[in-house]
C-alpha positions as a printed NumPy array, in Angstrom:
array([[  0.   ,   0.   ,   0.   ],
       [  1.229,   3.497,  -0.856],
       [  0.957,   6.276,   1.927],
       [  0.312,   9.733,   0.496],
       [  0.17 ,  12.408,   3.131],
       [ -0.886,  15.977,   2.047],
       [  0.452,  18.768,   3.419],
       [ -1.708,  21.592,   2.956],
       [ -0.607,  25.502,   2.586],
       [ -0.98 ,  29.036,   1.398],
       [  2.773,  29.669,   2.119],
       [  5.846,  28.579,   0.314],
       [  7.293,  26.236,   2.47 ],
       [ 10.571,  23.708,   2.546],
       [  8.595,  20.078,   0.981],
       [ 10.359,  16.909,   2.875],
       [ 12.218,  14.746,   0.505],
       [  9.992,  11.9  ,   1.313],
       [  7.754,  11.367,  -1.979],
       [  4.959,  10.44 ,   0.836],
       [  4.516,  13.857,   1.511],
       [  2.493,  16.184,  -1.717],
       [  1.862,  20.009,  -0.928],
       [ -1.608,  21.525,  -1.648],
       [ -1.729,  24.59 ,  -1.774],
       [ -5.399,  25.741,  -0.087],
       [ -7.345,  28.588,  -1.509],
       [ -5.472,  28.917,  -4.882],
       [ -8.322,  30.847,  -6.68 ],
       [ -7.621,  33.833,  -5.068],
       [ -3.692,  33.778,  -4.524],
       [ -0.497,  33.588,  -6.238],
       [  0.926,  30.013,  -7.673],
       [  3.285,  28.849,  -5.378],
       [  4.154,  25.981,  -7.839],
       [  2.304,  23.269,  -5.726],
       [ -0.573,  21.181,  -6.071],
       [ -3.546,  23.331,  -6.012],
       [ -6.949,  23.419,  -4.715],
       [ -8.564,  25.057,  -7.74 ],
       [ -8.807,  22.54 , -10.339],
       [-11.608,  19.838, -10.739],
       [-14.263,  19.791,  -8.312],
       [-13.023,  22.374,  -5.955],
       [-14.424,  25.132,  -3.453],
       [-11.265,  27.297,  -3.677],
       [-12.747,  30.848,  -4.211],
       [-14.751,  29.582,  -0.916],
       [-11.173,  29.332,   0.82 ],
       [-11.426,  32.565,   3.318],
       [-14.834,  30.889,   5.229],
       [-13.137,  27.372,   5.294],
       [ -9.672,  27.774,   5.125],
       [ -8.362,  24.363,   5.02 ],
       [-11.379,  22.571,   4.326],
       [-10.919,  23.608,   0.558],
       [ -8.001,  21.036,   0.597],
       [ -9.786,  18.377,   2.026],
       [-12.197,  18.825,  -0.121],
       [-10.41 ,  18.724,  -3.302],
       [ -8.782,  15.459,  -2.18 ],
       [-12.143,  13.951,  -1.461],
       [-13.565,  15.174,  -4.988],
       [-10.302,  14.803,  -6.934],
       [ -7.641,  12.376,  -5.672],
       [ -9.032,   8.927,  -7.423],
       [ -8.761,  10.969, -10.607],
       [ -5.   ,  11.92 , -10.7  ],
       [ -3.685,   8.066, -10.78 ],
       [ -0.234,   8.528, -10.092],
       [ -1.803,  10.189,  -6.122],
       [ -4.063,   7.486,  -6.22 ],
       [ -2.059,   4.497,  -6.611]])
């Protein structure tokens, strides 16, 4: 089994080396590209992101995750 653990931000920050960790970074739609994984693709609620902070993130996983295979697997 393959453990992916997301680390979710709106900050650039230093990414482990471990390929088990994959930055997200939360409430995309209304900030800068930080060059991570982001929130505002797919089903998303990023614009949403100031009421529910990191709840976008979660969310996007939950919506979008099984459809990225190489996260999935």
């Amino acid at each position: 089994m393959k453990i992916k653990i997301f680390a979710l931000t709106h900050k650039k920050f230093e990414v482990p080396q471990d390929k088990m960790y994959q930055p997200l970074q939360v409430g995309r739609e209304e900030k800068e590209d930080l060059g991570y994984l982001c929130d505002n693709t797919g089903d998303n609620i990023s614009a949403e992101n100031c009421y529910y902070s990191e709840l976008t993130g979660l969310y996007w996983i939950c919506k979008n995750i099984l459809l990225i295979p190489s996260l999935a697997s």
